[in-house]
KEVEXNU-125298 format. One record per residue (C-alpha): x, y, z; residue number from 1. Coordinates in steps of 0.25 Angstrom, whole numbers, always signed. Layout:
REM KEVEXNU-125298
@px X&py Y&pz Z&num NUM
...
REM end
This chain:
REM KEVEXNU-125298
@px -229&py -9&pz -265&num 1
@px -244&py -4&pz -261&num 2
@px -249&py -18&pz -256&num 3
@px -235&py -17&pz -248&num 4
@px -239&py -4&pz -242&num 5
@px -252&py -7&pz -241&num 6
@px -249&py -19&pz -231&num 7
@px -239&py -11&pz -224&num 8
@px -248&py +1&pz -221&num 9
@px -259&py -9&pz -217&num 10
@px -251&py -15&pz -207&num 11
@px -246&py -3&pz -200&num 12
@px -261&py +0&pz -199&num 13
@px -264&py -12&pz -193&num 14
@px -254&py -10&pz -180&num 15
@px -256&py +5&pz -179&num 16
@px -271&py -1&pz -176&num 17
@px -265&py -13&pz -168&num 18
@px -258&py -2&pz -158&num 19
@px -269&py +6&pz -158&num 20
@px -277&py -5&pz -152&num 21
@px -267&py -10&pz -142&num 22
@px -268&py +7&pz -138&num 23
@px -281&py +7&pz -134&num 24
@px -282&py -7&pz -130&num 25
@px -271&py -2&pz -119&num 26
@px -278&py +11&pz -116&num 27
@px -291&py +5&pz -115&num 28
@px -285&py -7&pz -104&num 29
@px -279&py +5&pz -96&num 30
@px -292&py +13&pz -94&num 31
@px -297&py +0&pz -91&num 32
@px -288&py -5&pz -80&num 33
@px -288&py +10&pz -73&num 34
@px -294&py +8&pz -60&num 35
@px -306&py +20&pz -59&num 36
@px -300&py +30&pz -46&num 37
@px -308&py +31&pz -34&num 38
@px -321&py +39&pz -33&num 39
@px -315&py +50&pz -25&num 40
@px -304&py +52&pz -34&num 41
@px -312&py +52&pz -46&num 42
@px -321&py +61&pz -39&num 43
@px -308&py +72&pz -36&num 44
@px -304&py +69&pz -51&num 45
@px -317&py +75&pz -55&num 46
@px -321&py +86&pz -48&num 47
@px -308&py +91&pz -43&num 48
@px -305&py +105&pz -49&num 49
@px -293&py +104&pz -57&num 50
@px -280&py +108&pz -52&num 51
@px -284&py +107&pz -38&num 52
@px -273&py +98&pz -35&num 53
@px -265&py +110&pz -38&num 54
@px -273&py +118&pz -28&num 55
@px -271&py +107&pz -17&num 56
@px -257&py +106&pz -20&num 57
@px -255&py +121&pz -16&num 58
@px -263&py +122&pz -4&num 59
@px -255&py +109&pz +0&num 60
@px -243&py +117&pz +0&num 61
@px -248&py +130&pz +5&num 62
@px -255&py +120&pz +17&num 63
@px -240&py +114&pz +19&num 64
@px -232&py +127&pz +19&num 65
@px -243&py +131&pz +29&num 66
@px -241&py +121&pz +40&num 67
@px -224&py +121&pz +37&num 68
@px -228&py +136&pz +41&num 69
@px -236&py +134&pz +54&num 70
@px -228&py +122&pz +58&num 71
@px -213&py +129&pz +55&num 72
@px -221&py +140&pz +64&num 73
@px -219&py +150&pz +53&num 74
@px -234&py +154&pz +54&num 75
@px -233&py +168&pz +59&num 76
@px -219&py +172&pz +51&num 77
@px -228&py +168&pz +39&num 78
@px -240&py +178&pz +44&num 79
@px -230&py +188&pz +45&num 80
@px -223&py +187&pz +33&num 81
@px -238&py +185&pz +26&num 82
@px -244&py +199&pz +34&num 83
@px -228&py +207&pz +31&num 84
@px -231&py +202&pz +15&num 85
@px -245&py +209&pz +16&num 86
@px -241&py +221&pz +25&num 87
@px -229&py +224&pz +15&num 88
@px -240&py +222&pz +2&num 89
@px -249&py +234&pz +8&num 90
@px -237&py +242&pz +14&num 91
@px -232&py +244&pz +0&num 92
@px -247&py +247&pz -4&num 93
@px -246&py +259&pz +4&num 94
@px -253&py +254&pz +17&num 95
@px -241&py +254&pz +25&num 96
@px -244&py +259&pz +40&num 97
@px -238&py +274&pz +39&num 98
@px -245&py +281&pz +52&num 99
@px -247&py +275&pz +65&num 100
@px -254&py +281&pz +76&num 101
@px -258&py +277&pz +90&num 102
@px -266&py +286&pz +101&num 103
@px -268&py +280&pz +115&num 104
@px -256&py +276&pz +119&num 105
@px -247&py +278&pz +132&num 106
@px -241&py +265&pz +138&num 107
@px -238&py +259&pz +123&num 108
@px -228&py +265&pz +113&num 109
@px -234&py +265&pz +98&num 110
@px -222&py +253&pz +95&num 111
@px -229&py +246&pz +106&num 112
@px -244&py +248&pz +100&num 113
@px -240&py +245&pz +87&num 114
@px -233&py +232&pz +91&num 115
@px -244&py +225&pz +98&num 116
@px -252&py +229&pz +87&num 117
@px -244&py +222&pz +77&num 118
@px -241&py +234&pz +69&num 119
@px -227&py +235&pz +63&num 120
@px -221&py +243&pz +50&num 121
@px -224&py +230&pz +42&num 122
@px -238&py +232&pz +44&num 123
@px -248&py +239&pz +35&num 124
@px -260&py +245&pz +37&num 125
@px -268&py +238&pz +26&num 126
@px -267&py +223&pz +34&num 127
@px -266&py +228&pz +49&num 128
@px -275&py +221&pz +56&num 129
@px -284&py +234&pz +65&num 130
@px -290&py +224&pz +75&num 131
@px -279&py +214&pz +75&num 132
@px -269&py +226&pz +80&num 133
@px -282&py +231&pz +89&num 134
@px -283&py +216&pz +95&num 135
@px -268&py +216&pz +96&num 136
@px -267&py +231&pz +102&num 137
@px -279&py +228&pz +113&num 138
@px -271&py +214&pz +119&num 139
@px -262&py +223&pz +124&num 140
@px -264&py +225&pz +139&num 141
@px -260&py +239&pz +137&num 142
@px -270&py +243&pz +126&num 143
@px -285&py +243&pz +131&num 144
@px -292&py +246&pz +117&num 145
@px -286&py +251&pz +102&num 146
@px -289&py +256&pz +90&num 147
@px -284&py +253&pz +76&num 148
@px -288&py +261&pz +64&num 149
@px -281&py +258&pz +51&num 150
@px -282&py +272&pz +43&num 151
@px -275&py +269&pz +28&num 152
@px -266&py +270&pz +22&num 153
@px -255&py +269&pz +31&num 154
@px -262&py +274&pz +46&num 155
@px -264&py +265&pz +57&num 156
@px -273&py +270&pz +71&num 157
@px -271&py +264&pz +84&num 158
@px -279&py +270&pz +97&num 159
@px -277&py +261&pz +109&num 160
@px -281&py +263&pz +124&num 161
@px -270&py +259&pz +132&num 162
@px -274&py +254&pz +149&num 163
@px -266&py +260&pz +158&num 164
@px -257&py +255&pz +168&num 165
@px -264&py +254&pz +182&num 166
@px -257&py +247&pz +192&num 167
@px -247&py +238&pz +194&num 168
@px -250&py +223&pz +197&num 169
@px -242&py +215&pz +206&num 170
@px -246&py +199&pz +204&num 171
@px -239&py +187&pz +207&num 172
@px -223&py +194&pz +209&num 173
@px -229&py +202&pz +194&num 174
@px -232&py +217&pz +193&num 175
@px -238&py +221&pz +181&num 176
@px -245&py +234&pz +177&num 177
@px -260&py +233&pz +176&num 178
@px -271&py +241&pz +170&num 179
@px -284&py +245&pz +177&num 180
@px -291&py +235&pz +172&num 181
@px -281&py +226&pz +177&num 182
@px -276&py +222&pz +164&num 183
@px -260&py +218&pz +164&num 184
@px -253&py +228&pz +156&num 185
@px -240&py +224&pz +158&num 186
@px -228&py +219&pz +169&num 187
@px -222&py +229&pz +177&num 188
@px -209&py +235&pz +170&num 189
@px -209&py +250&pz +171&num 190
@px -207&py +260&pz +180&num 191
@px -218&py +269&pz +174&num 192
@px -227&py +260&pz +180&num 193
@px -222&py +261&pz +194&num 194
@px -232&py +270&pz +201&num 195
@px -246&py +261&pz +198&num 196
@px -251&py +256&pz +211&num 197
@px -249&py +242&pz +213&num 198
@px -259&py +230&pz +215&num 199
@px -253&py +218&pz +219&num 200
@px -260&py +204&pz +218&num 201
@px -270&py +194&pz +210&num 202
@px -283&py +203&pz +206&num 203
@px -276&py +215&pz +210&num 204
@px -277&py +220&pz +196&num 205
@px -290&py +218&pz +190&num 206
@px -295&py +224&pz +204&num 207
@px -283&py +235&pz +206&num 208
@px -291&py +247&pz +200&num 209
@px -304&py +247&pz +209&num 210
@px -294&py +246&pz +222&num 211
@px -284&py +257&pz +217&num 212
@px -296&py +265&pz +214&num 213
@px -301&py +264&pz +226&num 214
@px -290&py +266&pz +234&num 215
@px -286&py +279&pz +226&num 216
@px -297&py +286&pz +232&num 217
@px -289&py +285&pz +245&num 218
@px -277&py +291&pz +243&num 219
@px -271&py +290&pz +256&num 220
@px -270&py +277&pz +254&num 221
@px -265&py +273&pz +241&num 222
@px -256&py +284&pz +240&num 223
@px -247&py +276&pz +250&num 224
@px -254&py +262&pz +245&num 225
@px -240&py +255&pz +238&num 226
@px -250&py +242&pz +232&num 227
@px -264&py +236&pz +235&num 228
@px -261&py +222&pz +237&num 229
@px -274&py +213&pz +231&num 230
@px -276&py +202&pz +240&num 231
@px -284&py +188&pz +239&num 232
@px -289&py +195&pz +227&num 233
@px -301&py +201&pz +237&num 234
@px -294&py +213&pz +243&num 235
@px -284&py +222&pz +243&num 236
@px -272&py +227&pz +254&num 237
@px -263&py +240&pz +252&num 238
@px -248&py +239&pz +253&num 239
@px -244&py +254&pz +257&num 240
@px -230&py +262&pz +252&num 241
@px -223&py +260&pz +267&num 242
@px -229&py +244&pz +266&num 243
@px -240&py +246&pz +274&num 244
@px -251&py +234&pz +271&num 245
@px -266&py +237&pz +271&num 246
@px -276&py +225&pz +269&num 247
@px -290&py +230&pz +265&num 248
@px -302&py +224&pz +266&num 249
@px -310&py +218&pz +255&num 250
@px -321&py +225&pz +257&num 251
@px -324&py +241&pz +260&num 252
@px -310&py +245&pz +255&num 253
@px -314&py +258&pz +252&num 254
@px -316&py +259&pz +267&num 255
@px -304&py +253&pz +271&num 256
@px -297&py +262&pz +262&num 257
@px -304&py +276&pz +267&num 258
@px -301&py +270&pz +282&num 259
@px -287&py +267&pz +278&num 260
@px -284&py +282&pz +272&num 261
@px -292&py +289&pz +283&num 262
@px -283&py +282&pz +294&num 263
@px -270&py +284&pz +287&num 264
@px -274&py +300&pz +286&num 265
@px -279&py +300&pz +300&num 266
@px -270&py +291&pz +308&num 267
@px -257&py +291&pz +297&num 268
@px -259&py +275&pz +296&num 269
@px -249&py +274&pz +284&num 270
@px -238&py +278&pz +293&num 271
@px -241&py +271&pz +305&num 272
@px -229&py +259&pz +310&num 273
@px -240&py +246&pz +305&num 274
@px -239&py +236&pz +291&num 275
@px -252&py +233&pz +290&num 276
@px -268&py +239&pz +291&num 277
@px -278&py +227&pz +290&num 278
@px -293&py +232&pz +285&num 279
@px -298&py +220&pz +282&num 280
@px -306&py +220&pz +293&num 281
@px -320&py +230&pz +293&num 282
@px -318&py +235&pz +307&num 283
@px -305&py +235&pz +312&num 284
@px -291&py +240&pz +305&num 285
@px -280&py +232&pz +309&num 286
@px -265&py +237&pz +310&num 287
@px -253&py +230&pz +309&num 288
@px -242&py +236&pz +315&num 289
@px -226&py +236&pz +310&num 290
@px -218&py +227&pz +319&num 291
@px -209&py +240&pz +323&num 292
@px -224&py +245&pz +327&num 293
@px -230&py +234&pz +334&num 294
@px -217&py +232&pz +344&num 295
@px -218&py +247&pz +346&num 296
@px -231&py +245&pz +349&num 297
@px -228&py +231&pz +359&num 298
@px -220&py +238&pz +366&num 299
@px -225&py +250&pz +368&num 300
@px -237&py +240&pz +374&num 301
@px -229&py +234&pz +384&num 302
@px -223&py +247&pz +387&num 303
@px -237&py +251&pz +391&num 304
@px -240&py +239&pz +399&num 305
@px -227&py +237&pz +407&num 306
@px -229&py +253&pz +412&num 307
@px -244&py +248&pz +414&num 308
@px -241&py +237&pz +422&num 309
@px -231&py +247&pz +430&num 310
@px -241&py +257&pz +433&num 311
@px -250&py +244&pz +439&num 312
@px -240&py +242&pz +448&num 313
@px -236&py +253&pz +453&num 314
REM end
């Protein structure tokens, strides 16, 4: 029975050997056969950090949820959403805006400042942009300068200089109300506006407040003067409340000017019968007379030379 067990135990030795071999002969075969990678992924195997493809993956996503947002055209719905998030964060900290205060307005209403500054109830003053709201504030063509002061916790300070409106600004069938420095304030709409003089034509307004100065030292003249007229962007012609047309010269105006309100006190040009007063000329005025006036005045001149021609006779 020994011998017996003997023999078997000898035996199972032997094949647990044998399949042992065949074992490694295999796993040796196989490191063999595999082909070794290329040198640019062996050199990524190496060196890259692990868990990098993690990383990759990530910003793969983020990169794609990105694009499907500029391409949907989401972009800005995000950036609000993103600053409302933000704003709300310091709101409940305690940086809500709680006091607003703005000196220098007259044309604006505080609504209006606050609007095209960018400034609603959802802002706070913690990630309020100063000089994005200045920026935003001086693009205005009604607001020449600001001043934005954030005081914490909760107080915002805006100081603007507002333009005034100068003149209205007739251009291409348009009228718009201007400021002195010829800047476009905005399209005529409302009556307030009503008594600015009025310029008329291309260049009248970046050259309007020289003229008007001018001719407000002549009172007797631009108190019945109804428009100045810019023409061939050179010179200027009057248009008068009863329509009365007076072309100036291009050069000397002040002359003609002083000329013209001496002959209107003297001589009551303004309410004489003509339509037109032609300056242009340096040494001659020249009248153009109404058609009612210049048949009065034919007539009245072959009245005189039918009785002279009558007298001759006789």
């Amino acid at each position: 029975m020994l011998l017996r067990e003997w023999l078997q135990d000898k035996r199972q030795e032997r094949l647990r050997e044998r399949h042992a071999a065949a074992l490694q002969k295999i796993k040796t075969k196989a490191v063999v056969e595999r082909e070794p990678p290329p040198r640019m992924i062996a050199l990524v195997e190496r060196y890259l950090p692990r868990r990098v493809g993690i990383s990759m993956t990530v910003l793969l996503l983020i990169g794609s949820c990105g694009l499907g947002i500029v391409k949907g055209g989401h972009l800005q719905d995000f950036i609000t959403a993103v600053s409302d998030a933000r704003n709300a964060l310091a709101n409940s900290a305690g940086f809500r805006i709680t006091s607003v205060v703005i000196n220098g307005r007259k044309q604006l209403s505080q609504d209006e400042i606050l609007a095209i500054g960018g400034v609603s109830g959802r802002s706070s003053l913690l990630f309020l942009d100063a000089d994005g709201v200045r920026d935003k504030l001086k693009a205005n063509p009604w607001i020449a300068d600001a001043t934005v002061l954030k005081l914490y916790p909760g107080r915002l300070m805006i100081e603007i200089t507002e333009r005034q409106a100068f003149a209205l600004w007739q251009e291409g069938g348009r009228l718009s109300v201007i400021a002195d420095d010829g800047a476009l304030l905005e399209p005529y709409v409302s009556r307030r506006f009503l008594s600015l003089p009025l310029v008329v034509g291309k260049g009248a307004d970046t050259q309007a407040r020289d003229f008007l100065a001018l001719l407000a030292r002549y009172p007797q003249v631009s108190s019945v003067t109804k428009a100045a007229i810019f023409v061939g962007e050179r010179r200027w012609n009057l248009r008068l409340k009863d329509g009365l047309d007076i072309r100036l010269p291009e050069q000397d105006v002040g002359n003609a000017l002083a000329a013209l309100s001496k002959l209107d006190k003297d001589d009551k040009l303004f309410s004489r019968d003509i339509v037109a007063v032609d300056m242009r000329l340096p040494d001659r005025l020249v009248v153009q007379l109404s058609n009612d006036a210049a048949k009065a005045r034919e007539d009245q001149f072959k009245d005189k030379k039918s009785k002279k021609k009558a007298g001759d006779s006789a």
